[in-house]
N, C-alpha and C positions, 0 to 999 in steps of 0.2 A: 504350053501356057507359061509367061515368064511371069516371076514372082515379084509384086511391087517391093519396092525399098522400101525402109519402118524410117517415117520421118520423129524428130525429139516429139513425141506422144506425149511423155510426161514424165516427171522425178520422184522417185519414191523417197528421196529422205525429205525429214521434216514436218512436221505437223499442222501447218500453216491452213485452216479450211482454204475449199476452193472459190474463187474471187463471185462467182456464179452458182444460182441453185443446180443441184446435182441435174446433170443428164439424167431422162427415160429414154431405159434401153429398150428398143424393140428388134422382132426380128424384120430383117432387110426384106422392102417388095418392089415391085416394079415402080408406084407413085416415088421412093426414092433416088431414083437413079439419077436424074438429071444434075439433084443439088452432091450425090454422089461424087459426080466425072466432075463438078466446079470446084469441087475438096482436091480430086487427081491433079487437075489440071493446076492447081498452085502448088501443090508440093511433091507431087512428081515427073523426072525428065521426059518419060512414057508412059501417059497414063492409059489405060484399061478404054477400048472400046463399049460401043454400048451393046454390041452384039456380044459382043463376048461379057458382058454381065447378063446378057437373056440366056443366052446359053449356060451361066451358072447357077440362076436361078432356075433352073429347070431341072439340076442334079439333086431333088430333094434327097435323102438317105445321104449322099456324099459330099454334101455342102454344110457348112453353119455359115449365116454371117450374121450380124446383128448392126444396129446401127443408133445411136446416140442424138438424138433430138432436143433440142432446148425445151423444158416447160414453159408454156402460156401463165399469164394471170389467173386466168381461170382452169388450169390443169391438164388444157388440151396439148397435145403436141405442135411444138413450132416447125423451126427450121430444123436438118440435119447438121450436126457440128463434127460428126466423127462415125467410124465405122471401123468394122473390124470381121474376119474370118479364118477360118479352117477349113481343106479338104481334108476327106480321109482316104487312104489309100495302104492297102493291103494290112490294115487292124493298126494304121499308127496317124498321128494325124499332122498336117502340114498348111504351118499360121499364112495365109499366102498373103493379109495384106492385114496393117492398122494404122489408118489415117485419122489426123484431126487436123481440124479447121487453123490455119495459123495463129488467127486471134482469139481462137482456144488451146494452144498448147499452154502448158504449162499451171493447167485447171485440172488435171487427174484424170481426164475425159478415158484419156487411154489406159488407163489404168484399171479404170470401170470395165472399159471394154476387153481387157483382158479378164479380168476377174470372171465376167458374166460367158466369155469363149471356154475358161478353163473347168468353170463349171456345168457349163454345156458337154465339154470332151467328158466331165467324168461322167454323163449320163448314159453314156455311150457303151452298150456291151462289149471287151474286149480290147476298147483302147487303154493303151498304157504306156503310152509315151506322144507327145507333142515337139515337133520340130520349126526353127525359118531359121532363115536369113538375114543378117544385117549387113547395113555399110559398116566398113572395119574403123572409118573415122565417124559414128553415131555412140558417143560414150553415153548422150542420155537416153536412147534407147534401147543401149545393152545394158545401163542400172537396172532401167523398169525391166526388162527380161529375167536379170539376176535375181531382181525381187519375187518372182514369181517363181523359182527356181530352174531356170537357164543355166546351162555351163558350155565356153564355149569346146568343140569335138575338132574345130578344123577352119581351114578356108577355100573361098571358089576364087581362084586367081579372073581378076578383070570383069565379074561379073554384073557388076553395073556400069551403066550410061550416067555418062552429068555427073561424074567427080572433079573436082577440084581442078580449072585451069582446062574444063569439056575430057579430059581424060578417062576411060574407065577405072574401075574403081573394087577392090577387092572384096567380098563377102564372109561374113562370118558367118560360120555354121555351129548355132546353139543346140542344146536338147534339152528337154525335161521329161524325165523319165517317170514312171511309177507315180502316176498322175492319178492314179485309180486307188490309191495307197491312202490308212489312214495317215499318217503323217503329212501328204500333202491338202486332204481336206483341212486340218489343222495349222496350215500355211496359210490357204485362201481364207478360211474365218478371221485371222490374224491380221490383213489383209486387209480384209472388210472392214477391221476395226478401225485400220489406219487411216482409211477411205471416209470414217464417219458412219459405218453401216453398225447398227446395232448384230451383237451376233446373233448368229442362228437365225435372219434376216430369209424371209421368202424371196421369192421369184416376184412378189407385187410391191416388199419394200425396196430392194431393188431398182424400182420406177420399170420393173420387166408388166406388159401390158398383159390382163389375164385375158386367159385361153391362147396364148403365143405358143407355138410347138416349141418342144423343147428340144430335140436335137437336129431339125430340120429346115432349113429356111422356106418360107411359102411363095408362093406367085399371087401376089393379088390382080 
């Protein structure tokens, strides 16, 4: 399975609220898929079949993805704006995709949606470290990684499609380690702050829908 590219998701410096009321994050089901592949198909050169998101949604245990809906007027969920996941694979986990809608970059969408992945991974017996992949030229998607605590380990020589001039394109290889740690709960509360999330914020201020599983994507 090849790993989507992290398109600019969002910037952590700055304090500026987001231009839009905050994303409800929920977890990813089959009803999202379509406006899902509309998100791929504008911001990446390859995007993700639809089989191959049934097929991921059917790994419940070895999947998270969660996915970032507008609020309604009246508090229903709208449209999908962004999405985001992790496999796991031998007790470590691996971010394989964080997309947002282009006319919501630069609204914290992804940011949320990392916040709400990381704290999903620490729910997780055993995991203690999160890895991806970036474009080597995505500076605003490797701040918001750094902010989260990313450093980069390495590179994948030519691993993307659709760089600059149809060229392949180099990958960076991030980690964050000791993600089960208290010091990195004390990053992500930090985080939340930045975000506008009052601390020690639930799973339902959040905008996370109750009774949503918590380290498992479901099939609706």
């Amino acid at each position: 399975m090849s790993i989507h590219a992290s398109p600019n998701v969002a910037v952590p410096a700055g304090s500026r609220p987001p231009a839009a009321p905050p994303p409800v994050i929920v977890p990813m089901r089959r009803k999202h898929l379509r406006e899902i592949r509309r998100i791929d198909k504008l911001v990446y050169p390859r995007p993700w079949s639809m089989a191959l998101y049934l097929d991921e949604l059917q790994r419940a245990g070895e999947r998270v993805y969660r996915v970032a809906c507008t609020p309604g007027p009246d508090g229903r969920r709208t449209g999908v704006i962004g999405y985001g996941g992790f496999m796991i694979v031998a007790g470590e986990g691996h971010i394989t995709s964080v997309a947002v809608h282009p006319h919501c970059q630069g609204q914290r969408v992804g940011a949320r949606l990392m916040l709400e992945l990381h704290r999903e991974a620490r729910r997780i017996d055993g995991l203690e470290a999160l890895t991806l992949e970036v474009r080597s030229s995505n500076t605003a998607a490797q701040r918001l990684y750094r902010w989260f605590g990313y450093a980069p380990v390495g590179s994948r020589k030519n691993y993307y499609r659709g760089g600059p001039g149809g060229k392949r394109e180099d990958a960076l290889v991030m980690w964050c380690h000791d993600i089960d740690s208290p010091s990195h709960g004390e990053r992500l509360d930090a985080i939340a702050t930045a975000l506008g999330i009052t601390e020690g914020a639930s799973s339902t201020a959040l905008g996370i829908a109750e009774g949503a599983s918590d380290t498992a994507m479901g099939v609706q």
